[in-house]
N, C-alpha and C positions, 0 to 999 in steps of 0.2 A: 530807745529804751535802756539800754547799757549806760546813759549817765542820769537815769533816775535814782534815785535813792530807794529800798524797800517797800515805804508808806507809799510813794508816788507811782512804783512798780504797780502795788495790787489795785490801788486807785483805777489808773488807766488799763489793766485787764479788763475791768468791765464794761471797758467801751463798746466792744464788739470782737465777735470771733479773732478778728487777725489779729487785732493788735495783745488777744490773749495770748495769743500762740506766740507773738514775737516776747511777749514780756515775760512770760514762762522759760520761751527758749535762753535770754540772760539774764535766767535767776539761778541757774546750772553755773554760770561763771564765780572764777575765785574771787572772794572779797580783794579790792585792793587794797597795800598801806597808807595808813595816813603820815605825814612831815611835822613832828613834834619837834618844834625850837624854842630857846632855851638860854639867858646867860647863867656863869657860875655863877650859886650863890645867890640866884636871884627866886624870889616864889612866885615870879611871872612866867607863864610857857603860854606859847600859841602851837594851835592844832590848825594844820592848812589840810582841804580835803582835794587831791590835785585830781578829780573828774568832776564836781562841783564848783570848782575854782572861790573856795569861800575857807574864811580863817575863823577861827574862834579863840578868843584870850580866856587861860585859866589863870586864875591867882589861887595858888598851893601854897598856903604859910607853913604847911609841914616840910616843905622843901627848900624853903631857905636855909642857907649856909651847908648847904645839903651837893652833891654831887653825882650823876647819874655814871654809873661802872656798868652797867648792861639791861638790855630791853626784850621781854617777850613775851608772847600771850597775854600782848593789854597789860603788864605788869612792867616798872620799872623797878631794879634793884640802887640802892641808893646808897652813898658812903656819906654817912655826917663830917662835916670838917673840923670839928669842933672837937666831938666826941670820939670821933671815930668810927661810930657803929654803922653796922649795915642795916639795912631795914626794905622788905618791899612797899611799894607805894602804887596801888592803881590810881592814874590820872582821870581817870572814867568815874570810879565809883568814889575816890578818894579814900578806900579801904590802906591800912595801914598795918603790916604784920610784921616782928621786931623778929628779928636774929641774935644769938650770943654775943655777948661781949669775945672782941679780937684783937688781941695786940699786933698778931703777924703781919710785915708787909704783904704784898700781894703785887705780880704781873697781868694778871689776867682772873676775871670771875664770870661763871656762869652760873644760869640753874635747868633744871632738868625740865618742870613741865609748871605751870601755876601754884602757886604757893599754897593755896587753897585747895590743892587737890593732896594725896596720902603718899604718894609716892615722889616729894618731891625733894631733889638732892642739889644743895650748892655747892660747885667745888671751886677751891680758889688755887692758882699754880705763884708760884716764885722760882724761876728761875738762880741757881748760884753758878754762871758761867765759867770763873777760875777754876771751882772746887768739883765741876761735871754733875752737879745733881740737882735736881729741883724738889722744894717743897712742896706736897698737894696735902691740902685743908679741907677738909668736908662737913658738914652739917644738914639739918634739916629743918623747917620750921616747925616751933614746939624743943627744939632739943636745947641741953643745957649748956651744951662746952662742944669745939670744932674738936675735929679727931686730925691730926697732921704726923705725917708720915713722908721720908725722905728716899726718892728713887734715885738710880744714874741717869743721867743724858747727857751725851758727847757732845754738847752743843758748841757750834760754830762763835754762835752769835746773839743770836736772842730769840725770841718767840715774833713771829709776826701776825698769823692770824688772830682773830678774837675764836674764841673756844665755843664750838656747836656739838650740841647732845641728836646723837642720831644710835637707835637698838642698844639703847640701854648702855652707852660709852659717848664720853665727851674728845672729840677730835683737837688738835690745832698744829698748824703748819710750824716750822721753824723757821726763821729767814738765815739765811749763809748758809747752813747744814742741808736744806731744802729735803727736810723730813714731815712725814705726821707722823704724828703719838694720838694714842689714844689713851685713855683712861678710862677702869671699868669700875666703878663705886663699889660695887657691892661683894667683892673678888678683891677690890684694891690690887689692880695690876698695873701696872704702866708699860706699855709695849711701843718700838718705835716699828711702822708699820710699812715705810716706801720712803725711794728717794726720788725727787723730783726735778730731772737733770733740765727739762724744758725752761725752768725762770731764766737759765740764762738767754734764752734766744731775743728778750726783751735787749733794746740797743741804750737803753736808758743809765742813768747811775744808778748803785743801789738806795742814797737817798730820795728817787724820786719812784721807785718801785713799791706796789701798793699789793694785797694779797689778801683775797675774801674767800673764807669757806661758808658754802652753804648747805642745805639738805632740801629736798625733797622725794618725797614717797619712798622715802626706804634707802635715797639713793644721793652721795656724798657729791659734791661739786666741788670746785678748786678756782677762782679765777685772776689770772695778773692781769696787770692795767701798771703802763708808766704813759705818764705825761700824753699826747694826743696819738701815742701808739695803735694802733689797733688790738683789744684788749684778747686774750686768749682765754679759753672755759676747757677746762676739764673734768670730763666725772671719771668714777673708782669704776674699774671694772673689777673683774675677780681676781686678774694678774696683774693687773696694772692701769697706771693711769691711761684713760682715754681721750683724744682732743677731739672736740663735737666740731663740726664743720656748720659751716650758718644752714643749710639744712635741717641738720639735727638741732637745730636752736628754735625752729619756727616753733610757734606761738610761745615760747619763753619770755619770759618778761624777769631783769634779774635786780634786786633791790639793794644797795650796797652801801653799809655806813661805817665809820671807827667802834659802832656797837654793838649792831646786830646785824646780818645780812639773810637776805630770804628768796626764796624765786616764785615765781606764780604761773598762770598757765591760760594762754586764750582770754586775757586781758583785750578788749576789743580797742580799746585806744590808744595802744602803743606794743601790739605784738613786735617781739622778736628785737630788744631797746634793752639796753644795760643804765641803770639809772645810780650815779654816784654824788656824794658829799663830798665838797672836797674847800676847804679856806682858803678866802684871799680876800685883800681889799678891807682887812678888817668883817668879813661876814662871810656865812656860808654859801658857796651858790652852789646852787643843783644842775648836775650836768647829765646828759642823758645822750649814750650812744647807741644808734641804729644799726644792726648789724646788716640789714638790706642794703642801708648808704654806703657802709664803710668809711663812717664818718661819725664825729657828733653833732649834734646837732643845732642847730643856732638858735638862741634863745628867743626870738621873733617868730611866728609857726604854729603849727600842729602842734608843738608841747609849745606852748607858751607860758605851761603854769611855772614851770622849770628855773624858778626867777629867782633874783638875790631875795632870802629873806633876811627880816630885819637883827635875829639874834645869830651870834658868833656858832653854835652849837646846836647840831641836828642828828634825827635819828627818824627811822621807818617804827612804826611801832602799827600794832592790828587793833583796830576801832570795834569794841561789841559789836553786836547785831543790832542794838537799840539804843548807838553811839545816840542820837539826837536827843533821847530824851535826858542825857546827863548834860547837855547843852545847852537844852532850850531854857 
């Protein structure tokens, strides 16, 4: 029942009591992501459904020459190469909503919740490492002009997470300094909130060390990965960071890309598996660690979807409810 799709869920409920009860029991399970890949530049993307094991090719002419800078709620935010501008873009509906013109560079951009919804905020950070301060850029869709304003930060090194909106504040790690900062849009604060002495315990260099923040329910996650290390999670506690023991990991399912990153919960097909993007070979392959093995896992198996796909560039992104009919 857990690798039916919706339509085929309610279908086979009416077969007979049991198999009601069992396809009810996993329609309480979280949606999982689908594998959006991708060349620069190109208006070709494929959508792979990895419990389905089935791709689908979109051609997007609005995203040619175009570039994905961050993914979420079914929405990609896009940089024109040409133009410059940003713009959101669902690949579902192919809805297309424009942002201000912006000359600023930019290190990192998020947004707050679907663009379509009233309260949503984009904020972009640049980093000035000699000079100790960074730029944060804000806007909303609908608005005229970004508002940017210039904080401190002692920064070591540079930013290395990608920036996640959790209680109304956009988070992201630092790499060297092994700080978060938060930023709170509507206050316009910038606060650096924790130091993070644990990246070193990684035995790796620092070019091969990797750092994903995520959220779930309210509640901040941290995680390093170098090279076939054994990756370490930690969540915020009130005073400090906490490292979850594989224990506190069961039924975690943790999703992890250079775009967006997410975690899900009591996924029936691959509980308690850290799932990463990562280049080589000229393409992306998807690699996926078990934290029950202590291992990852080999591409032949139980995750077999895990497979080289065919564009250089990939991301997790969340499929409607009624993903098929923009499909079919």
């Amino acid at each position: 029942m857990s690798r039916l799709v919706l339509k085929d869920n309610i279908i086979a409920s009416a077969s007979c009591k049991s198999w009601c009860e069992a396809a009810l029991s996993v329609r309480v399970v979280e949606k999982h992501p689908w594998l959006l890949s991708f060349s620069k530049r190109s208006s070709l993307f494929e959508l792979h459904d990895p419990v389905q094991s089935k791709s689908y090719t979109l051609n997007l002419p609005d995203l040619a020459e175009s570039t994905v800078r961050y993914s979420s709620h079914s929405w990609l935010l896009m940089h024109a190469s040409t133009t410059k501008d940003l713009f959101f873009f669902n690949p579902f509906t192919r809805e297309l909503i424009s942002l201000p013109k912006s000359t600023l560079p930019f290190q990192a951009i998020a947004f707050s919740s679907p663009p379509t919804s009233d309260n949503c905020v984009v904020v972009a950070l640049n980093f000035k490492l000699r000079q100790h301060y960074v730029t944060i850029s804000t806007c909303h869709p609908g608005a005229t002009e970004w508002i940017t304003e210039a904080f401190p930060a002692a920064l070591l090194y540079y930013m290395k997470s990608k920036l996640v909106y959790l209680n109304d504040r956009f988070y992201c790690f630092t790499f060297g300094g092994d700080s978060l900062y938060s930023f709170h849009p509507s206050s316009r604060t910038w606060v650096c909130l924790a130091d993070v002495y644990h990246y070193h315990q990684l035995q790796g260099g620092w070019e091969r060390r990797e750092t994903f923040l995520a959220e779930k329910q309210g509640e901040l996650f941290l995680v390093f990965t170098c090279g076939k290390e054994k990756p370490v999670v930690f969540k915020q506690g009130s005073l400090q960071w906490e490292k979850m023991s594989s224990t506190e990991l069961d039924g975690f399912t943790i999703f992890f890309s250079s775009y967006y990153s997410q975690i899900r919960t009591n996924l029936p097909w691959m509980r308690k598996n850290l799932c990463s993007l990562r280049f080589g070979n000229n393409r992306m392959r998807c690699l996926s660690y078990s934290f029950d093995k202590s291992r990852y896992n080999p591409h032949k198996g139980s995750l077999s979807w895990l497979k080289l796909v065919s564009r250089p560039k990939c991301l997790w992104i969340d499929p409607p409810d009624n993903v098929l009919d923009y499909l079919g």
